[in-house]
C-alpha positions in Angstrom: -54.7 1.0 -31.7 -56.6 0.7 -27.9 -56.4 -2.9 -28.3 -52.9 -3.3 -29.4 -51.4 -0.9 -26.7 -53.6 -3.2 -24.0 -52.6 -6.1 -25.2 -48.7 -5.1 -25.0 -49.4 -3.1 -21.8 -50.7 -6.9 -20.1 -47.1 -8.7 -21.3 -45.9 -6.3 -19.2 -48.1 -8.0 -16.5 -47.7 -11.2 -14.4 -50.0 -13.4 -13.8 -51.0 -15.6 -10.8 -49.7 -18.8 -10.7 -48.0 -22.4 -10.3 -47.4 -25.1 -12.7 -46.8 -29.2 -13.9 -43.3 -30.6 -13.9 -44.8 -33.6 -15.7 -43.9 -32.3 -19.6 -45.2 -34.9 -22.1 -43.1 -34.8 -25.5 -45.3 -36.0 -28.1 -44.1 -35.5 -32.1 -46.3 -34.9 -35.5 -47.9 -31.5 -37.3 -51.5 -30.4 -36.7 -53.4 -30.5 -39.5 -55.1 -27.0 -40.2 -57.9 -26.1 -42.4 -57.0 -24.2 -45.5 -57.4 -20.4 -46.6 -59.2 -19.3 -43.2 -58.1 -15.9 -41.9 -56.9 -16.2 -38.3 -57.7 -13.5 -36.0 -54.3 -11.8 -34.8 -54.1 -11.5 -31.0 -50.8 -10.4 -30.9 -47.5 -10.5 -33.2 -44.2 -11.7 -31.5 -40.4 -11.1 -33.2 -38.5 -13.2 -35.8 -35.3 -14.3 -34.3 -32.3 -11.5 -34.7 -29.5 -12.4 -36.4 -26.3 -13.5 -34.3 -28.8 -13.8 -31.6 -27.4 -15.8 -28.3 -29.1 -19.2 -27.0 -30.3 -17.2 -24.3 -32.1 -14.8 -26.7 -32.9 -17.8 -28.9 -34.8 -19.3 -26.3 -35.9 -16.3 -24.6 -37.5 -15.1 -28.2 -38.9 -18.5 -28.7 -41.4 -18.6 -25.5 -42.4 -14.8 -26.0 -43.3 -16.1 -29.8 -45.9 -18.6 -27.6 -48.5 -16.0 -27.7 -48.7 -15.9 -31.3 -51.6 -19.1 -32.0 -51.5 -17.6 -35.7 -50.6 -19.9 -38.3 -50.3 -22.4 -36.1 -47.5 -20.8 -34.0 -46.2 -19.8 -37.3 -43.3 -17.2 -35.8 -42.5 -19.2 -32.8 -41.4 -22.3 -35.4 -39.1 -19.5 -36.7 -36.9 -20.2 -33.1 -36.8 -24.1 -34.2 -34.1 -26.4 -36.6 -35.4 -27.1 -39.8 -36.1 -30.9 -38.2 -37.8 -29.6 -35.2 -40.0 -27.0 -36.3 -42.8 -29.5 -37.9 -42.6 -32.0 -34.9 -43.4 -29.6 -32.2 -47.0 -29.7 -30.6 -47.8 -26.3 -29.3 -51.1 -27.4 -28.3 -50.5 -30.3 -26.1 -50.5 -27.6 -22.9 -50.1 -24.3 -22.4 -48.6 -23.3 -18.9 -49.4 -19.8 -17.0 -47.0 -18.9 -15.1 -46.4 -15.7 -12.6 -43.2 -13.8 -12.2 -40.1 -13.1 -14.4 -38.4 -16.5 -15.7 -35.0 -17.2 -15.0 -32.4 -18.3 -17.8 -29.4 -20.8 -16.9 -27.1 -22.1 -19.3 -24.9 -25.5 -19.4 -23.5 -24.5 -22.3 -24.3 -22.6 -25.3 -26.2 -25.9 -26.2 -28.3 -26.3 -23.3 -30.6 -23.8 -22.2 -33.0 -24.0 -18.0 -36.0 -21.6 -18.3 -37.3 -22.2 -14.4 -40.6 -20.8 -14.2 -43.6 -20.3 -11.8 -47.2 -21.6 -13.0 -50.4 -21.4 -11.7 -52.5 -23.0 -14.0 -52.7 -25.5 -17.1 -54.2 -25.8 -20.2 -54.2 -29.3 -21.5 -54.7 -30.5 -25.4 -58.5 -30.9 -24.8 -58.9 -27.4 -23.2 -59.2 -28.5 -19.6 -58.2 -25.6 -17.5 -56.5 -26.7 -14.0 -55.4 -24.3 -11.0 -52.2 -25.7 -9.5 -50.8 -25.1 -6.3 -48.1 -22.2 -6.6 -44.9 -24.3 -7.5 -41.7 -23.7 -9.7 -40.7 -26.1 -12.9 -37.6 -26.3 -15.1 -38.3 -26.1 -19.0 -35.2 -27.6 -20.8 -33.9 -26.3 -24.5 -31.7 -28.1 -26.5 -29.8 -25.8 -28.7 -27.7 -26.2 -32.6 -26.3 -23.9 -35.1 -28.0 -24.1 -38.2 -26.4 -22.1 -40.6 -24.4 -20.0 -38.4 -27.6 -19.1 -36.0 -28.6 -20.8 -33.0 -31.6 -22.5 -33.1 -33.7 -24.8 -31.3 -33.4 -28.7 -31.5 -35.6 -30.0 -29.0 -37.9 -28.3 -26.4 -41.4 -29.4 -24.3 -44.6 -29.6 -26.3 -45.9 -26.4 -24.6 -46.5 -22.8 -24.8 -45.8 -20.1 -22.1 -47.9 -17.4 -21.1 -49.1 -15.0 -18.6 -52.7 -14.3 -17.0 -53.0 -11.4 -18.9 -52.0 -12.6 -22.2 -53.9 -16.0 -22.0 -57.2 -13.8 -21.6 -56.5 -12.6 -24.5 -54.8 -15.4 -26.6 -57.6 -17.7 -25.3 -61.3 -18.4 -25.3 -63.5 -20.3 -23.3 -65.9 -22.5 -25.5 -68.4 -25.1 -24.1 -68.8 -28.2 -25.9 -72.0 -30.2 -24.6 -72.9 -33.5 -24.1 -76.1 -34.9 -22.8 -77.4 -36.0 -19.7 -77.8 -39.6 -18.3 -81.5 -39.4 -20.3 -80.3 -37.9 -23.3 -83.2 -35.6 -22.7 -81.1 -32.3 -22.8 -77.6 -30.5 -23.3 -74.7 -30.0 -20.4 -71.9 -27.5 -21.2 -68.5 -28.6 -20.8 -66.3 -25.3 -20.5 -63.0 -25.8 -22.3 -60.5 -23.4 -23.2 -58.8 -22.6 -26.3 -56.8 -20.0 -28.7 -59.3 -19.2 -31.4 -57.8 -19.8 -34.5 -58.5 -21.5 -38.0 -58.3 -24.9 -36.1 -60.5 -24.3 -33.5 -63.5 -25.8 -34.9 -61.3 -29.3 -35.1 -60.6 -29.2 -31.9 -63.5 -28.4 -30.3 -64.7 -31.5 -32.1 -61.5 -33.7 -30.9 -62.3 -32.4 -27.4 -66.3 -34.0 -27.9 -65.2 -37.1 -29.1 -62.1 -37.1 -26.1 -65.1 -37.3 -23.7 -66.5 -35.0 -20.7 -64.0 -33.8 -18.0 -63.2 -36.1 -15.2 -65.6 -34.2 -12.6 -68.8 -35.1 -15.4 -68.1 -37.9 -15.9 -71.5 -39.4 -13.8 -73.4 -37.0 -15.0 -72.7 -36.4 -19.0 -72.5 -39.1 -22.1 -71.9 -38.9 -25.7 -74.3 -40.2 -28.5 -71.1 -40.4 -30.6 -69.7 -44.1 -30.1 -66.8 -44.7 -28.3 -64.0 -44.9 -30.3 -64.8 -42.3 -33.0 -62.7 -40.3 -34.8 -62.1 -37.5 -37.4 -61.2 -39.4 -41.1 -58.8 -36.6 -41.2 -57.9 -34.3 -38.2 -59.5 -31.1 -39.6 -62.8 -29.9 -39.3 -63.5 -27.8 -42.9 -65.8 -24.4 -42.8 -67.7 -24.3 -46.5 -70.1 -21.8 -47.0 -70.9 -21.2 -42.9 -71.2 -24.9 -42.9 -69.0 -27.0 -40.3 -68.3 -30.4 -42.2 -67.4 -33.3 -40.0 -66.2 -36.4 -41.7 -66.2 -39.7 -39.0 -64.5 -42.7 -39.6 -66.8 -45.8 -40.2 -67.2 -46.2 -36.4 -70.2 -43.6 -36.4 -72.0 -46.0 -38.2 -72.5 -47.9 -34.9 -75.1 -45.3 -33.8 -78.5 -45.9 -34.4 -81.0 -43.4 -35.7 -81.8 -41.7 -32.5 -77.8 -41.6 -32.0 -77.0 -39.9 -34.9 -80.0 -37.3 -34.4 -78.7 -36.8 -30.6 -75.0 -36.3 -32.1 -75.9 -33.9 -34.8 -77.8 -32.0 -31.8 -74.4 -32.3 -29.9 -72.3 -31.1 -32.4 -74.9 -28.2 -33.6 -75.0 -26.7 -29.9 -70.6 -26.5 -30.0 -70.0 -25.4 -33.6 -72.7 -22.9 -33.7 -70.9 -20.7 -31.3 -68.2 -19.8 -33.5 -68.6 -17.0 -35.8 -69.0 -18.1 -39.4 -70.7 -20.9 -38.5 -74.6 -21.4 -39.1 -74.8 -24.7 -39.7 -73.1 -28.2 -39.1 -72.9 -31.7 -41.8 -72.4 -34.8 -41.1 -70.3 -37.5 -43.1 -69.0 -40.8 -42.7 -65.8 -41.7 -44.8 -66.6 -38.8 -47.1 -70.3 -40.1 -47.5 -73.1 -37.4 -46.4 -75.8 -38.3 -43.6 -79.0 -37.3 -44.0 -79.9 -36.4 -40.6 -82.2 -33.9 -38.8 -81.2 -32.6 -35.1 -83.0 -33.9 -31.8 -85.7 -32.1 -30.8 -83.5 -30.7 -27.7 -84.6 -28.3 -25.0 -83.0 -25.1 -24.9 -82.3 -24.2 -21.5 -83.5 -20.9 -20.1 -81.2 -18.8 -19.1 -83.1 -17.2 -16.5 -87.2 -16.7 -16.3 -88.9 -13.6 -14.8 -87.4 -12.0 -11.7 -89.2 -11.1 -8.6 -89.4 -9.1 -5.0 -91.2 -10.2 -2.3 -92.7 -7.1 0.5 -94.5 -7.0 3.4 -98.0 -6.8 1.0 -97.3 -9.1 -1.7 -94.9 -9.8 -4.7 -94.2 -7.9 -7.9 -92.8 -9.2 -11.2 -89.5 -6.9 -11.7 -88.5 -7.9 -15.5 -90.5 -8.3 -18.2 -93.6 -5.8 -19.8 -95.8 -7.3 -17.2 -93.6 -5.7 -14.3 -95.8 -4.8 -11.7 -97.8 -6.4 -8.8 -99.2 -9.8 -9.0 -102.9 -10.8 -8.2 -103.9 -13.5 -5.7 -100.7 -13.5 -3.4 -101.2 -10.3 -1.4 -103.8 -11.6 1.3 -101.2 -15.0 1.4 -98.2 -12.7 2.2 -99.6 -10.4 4.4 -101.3 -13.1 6.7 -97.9 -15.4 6.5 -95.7 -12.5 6.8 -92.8 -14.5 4.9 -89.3 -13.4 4.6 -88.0 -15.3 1.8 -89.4 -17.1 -1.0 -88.9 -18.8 -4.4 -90.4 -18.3 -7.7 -90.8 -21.0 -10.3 -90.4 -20.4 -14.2 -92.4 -17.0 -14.9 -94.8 -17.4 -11.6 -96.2 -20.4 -11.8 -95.9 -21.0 -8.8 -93.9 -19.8 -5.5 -92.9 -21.4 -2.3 -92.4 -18.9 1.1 -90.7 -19.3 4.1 -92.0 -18.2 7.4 -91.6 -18.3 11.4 -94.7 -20.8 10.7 -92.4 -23.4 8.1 -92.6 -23.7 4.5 -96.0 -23.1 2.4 -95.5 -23.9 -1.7 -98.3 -21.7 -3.3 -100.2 -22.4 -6.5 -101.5 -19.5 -8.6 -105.3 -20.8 -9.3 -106.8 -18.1 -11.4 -107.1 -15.0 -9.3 -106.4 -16.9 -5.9 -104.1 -19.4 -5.2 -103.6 -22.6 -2.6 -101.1 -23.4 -0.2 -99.5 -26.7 0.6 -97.6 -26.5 3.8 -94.9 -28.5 3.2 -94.4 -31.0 6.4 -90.5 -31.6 7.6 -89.1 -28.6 5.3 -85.9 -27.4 7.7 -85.5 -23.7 8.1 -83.7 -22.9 4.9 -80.7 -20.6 4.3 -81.6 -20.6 0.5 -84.4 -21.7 -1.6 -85.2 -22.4 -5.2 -87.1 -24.6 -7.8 -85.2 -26.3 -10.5 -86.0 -26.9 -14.4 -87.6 -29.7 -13.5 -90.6 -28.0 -11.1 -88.7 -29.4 -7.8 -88.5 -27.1 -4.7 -85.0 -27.1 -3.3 -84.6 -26.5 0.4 -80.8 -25.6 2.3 -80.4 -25.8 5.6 -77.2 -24.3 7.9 -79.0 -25.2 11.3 -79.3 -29.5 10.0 -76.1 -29.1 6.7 -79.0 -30.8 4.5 -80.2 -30.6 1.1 -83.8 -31.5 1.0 -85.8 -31.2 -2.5 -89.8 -31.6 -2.6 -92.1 -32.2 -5.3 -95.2 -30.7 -5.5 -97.0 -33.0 -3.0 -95.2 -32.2 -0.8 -92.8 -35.5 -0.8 -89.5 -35.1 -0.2 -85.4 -36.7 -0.7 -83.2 -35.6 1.5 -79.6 -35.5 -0.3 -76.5 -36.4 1.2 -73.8 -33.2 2.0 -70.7 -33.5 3.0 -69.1 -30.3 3.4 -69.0 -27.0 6.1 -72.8 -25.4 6.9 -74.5 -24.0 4.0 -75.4 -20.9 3.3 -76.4 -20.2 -0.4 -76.7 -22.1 -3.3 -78.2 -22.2 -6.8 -79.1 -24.6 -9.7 -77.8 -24.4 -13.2 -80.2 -23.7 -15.9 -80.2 -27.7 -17.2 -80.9 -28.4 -13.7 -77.6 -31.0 -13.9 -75.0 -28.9 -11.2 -75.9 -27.5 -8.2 -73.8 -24.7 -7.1 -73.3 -23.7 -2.9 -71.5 -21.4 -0.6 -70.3 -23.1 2.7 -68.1 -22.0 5.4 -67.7 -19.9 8.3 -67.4 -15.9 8.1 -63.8 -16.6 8.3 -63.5 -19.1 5.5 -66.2 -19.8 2.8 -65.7 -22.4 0.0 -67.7 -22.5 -3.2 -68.8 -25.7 -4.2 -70.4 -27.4 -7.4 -72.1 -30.7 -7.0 -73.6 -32.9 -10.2 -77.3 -33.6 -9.6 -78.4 -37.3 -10.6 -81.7 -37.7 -11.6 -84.0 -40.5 -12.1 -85.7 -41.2 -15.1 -88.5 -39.0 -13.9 -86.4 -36.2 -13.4 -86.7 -36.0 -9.4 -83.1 -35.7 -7.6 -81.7 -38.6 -6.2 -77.9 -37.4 -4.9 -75.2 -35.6 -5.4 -71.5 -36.0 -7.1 -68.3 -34.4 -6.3 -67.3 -31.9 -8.3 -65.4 -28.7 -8.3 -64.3 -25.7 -5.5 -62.7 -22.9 -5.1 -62.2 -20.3 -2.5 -63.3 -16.4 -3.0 -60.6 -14.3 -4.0 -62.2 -11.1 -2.3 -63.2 -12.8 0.9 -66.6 -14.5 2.4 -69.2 -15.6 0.0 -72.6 -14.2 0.6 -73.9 -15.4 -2.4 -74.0 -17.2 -5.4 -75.7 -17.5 -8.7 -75.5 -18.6 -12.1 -74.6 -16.3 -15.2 -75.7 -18.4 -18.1 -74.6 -22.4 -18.4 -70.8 -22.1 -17.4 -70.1 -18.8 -15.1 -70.8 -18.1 -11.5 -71.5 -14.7 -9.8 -70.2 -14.8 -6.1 -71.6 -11.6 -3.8 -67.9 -11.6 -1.6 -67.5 -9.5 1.5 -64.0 -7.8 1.4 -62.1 -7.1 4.6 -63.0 -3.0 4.4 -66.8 -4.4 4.9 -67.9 -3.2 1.5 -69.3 -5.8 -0.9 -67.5 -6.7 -4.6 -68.7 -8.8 -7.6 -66.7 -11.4 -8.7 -67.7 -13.9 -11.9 -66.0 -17.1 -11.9 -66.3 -19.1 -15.2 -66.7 -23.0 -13.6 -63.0 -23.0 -14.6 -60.8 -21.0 -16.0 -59.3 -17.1 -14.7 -61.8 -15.0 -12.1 -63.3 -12.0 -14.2 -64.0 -8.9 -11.8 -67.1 -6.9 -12.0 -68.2 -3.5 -11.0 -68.5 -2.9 -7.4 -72.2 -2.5 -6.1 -72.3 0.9 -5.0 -74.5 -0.4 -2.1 -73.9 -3.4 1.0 -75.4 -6.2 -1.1 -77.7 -8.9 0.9 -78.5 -11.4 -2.1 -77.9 -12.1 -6.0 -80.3 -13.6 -8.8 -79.2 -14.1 -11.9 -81.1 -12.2 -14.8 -82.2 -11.6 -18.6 -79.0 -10.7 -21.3 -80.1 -6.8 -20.4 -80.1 -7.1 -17.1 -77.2 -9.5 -16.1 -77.6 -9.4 -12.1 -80.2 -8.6 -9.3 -78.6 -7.2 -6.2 -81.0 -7.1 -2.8 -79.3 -4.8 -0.4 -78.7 -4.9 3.0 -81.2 -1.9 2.9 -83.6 -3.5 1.3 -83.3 -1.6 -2.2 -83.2 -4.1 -5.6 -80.2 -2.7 -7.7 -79.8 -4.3 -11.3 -76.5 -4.5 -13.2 -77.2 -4.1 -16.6 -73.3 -3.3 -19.3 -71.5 -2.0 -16.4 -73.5 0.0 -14.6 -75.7 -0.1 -11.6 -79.4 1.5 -10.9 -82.0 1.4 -8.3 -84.8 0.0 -9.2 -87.0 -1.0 -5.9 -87.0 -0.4 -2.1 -88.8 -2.2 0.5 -87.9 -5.5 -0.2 -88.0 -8.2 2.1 -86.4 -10.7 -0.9 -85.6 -11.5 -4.6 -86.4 -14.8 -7.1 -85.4 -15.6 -10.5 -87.4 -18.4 -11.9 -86.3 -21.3 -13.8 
């Protein structure tokens, strides 16, 4: 009962917003797999009998919030003709504010609405600049009751509603090596054809901005024998036409890999089969890394550094004398301590554990950094505000310097895959958040950056940034009252809002699934956000590192 009251209490709501006046009409039914319960989200009103056009129409784009059987009440607004043609899923607007009705007519119906986002067939979520569209409805009697002859291939909704109605999902593809898994974040309503169209969305492609940085081992041209996707026993059966059968052996292992990592995430699934015009593939999955989430955390003080997560919490051996004759004030950690780079008034030192000592490499032409942090693939990254460079060493001591294009840096943070690199750039007065594709070499070392995706804080400057798992950022944002806020930000898609630190925080490192967020202070406490609360854990710390 909860849930139902806050799910009407939110169409009550409106969203932020602005919107597309470009309204593709496209014709033709979805095909849905059979007997699957849908979950319900919410349940929207039959049309009234001797309703107006203006109620017709007006009960027809509340009925968009109901994905279940496929749109099933919403078709209820529609001719007899109309109601099989219309494509619901080809983009869902969000739109802010209260639409307003005009009539020319009883038979023609103007909905003008304000959006600020998009949804398009393949689950690409797009801010728009705020603007204002017209949505046009074409309107019959049918048997004595108006009903709806031709309207936009689209569905209506608010912020509030579509965090509800939707999900996001991320489908993966693999990198330029076919050596590991990148997350694609799409966004859809979960329902019985979900699972179809997370696979129409893989075999679509990756989204313009990954386009350098992400391929398919599915060949081009693929497609489903029959638009549905069929759920048998917790196995996801995927039938290909006969253009699958260009992929070699490697291919197909790669694919069943690709198509394992986005189907297992829905519930009822626990396995995925492949066929090719109805004729099973025996094939076993790549042997894929899993990306780590996060490794061990860790603080650095004035006599050393302690592991913070983990049963081995504690102090570590064979860095105190290092630290207390360096005096560093920030540092890096690599996977669960392997190894460590510091930062001093003396320059960079990259420090090897070796047994119960360690050696240090001073690392020649490191810039002063603002932010430091190793990669998946053991490289030190180095950002500098003073220079606006991006240098990244190996463990030499060699260095690339990246090309940056953008305001002076002053945060950043890798992905878990290592393929995105995430920064915060700006001025007290404005920052921008940034997220840059990493190309590689066939080595694995860094060789430049692509352009990507922004967005501006909501709350105000970033002071931070890091990752929360494969698809979501965590921003530290100053607010105007000088207090500090959480924010997450899925890479797109609606900001979520977390609970406020209940201290000034300084710095943020992603952690485990218990522990979701280290926060340093400005006091030099370590506060961990763990569900929805916060707790003290540490004081006297000079700085924090998560591994990768």
């Amino acid at each position: 009962m909860k849930r139902l009251i806050a799910i009407l209490s939110t169409l009550l709501l409106a969203g932020c917003a602005t919107l597309p006046t470009d309204l593709e009409i496209q014709q033709g039914p979805e095909l849905v797999p059979p007997q699957q319960q849908e979950f319900s989200y919410y349940s929207p009103s039959s049309p009234t009998e001797g309703a107006s056009p203006q109620e017709i129409v007006s009960g027809f784009l509340a009925a968009g919030t109901g994905p279940q059987n496929d749109y099933a009440v919403a078709r209820e607004f529609l001719t007899e003709n109309f109601a099989p043609r219309w494509q619901p899923d080809t983009q869902t607007l969000i739109r802010s504010g209260i639409p307003i009705f005009q009539s020319a007519g009883e038979s023609l119906q103007i909905v003008d609405i304000n959006v600020g986002a998009k949804v398009d067939d393949q689950g690409i979520y797009q801010d728009l600049d705020p603007q204002e569209t017209s949505l046009r409805f074409q309107l019959v009697q049918e048997d004595g009751e108006w009903r709806i002859s031709s309207a936009p291939n689209l569905t209506v909704v608010t912020l509030p509603v579509f965090t509800v109605v939707f999900t996001a999902y991320p489908i993966y593809f693999l990198d330029t090596q076919s050596s590991q898994l990148i997350p694609d974040l799409r966004w859809f309503p979960t329902r019985t054809s979900t699972p179809t169209r997370l696979v129409n969305a893989l075999l679509a492609g990756p989204s313009g901005w990954l386009n350098e940085l992400a391929i398919s081992a599915i060949p081009t041209g693929t497609a489903l024998t029959v638009n549905a996707v069929r759920i048998e026993e917790s196995t996801a059966l995927v039938d290909f036409d006969a253009n699958a059968l260009e992929a070699d052996n490697r291919q197909r292992r790669l694919m069943l890999s690709q198509l394992r990592a986005t189907l297992l995430q829905l519930a009822g699934v626990a396995d995925v089969e492949i066929s090719v015009n109805n004729s099973t593939q025996d094939i076993e999955p790549a042997p894929l890394p899993t990306p780590s989430t996060a490794g061990a955390t860790f603080a650095l003080t004035p006599n050393g550094v302690s592991r913070l997560s983990g049963s081995e919490a504690g102090v570590l051996s064979g860095i105190s004398e290092f630290v207390r004759e360096a005096a560093p004030t920030m540092f890096a950690a690599s996977g669960d301590g392997d190894n460590f780079a510091f930062a001093s008034e003396e320059g960079v030192n990259w420090l090897v554990a070796d047994g119960l000592g360690s050696s240090a490499l001073a690392l020649e032409d490191a810039p002063e950094p603002t932010a430091m942090f190793f990669d998946s693939f053991g490289y030190l990254w180095l950002l500098s505000s003073d220079q606006q460079s991006i240098r990244v060493f190996d463990s030499a001591g060699g260095y690339r310097e990246l090309e940056y294009q953008g305001e002076s840096l002053r945060a950043g943070a890798i992905s878990p895959e290592g393929a995105r690199l995430a920064v915060a750039s700006g001025s007290e007065q404005q920052t921008l958040v940034q997220v840059f594709g990493v190309i590689r070499d066939s080595t694995g070392r860094p060789v430049r950056l692509t352009e990507g995706l922004g967005f501006t804080p909501v709350l105000g400057e970033a002071l931070a940034v890091s990752w929360n798992g494969a698809t979501s950022l965590r921003v530290l944002e100053g607010t105007a009252s000088g207090l500090t806020a959480l924010s997450e930000y899925p890479l797109t898609g609606p900001r979520g809002q977390l609970n406020m630190p209940p201290v000034i925080g300084a710095k943020l490192q992603n952690g485990t699934t218990l522990i979701s967020s280290y926060l340093l202070s400005d006091s030099s406490e370590v506060w961990v956000l763990s569900g929805n609360s916060w707790r003290r854990i540490q004081v006297g710390v000079l700085d924090i590192s998560t591994g990768r």
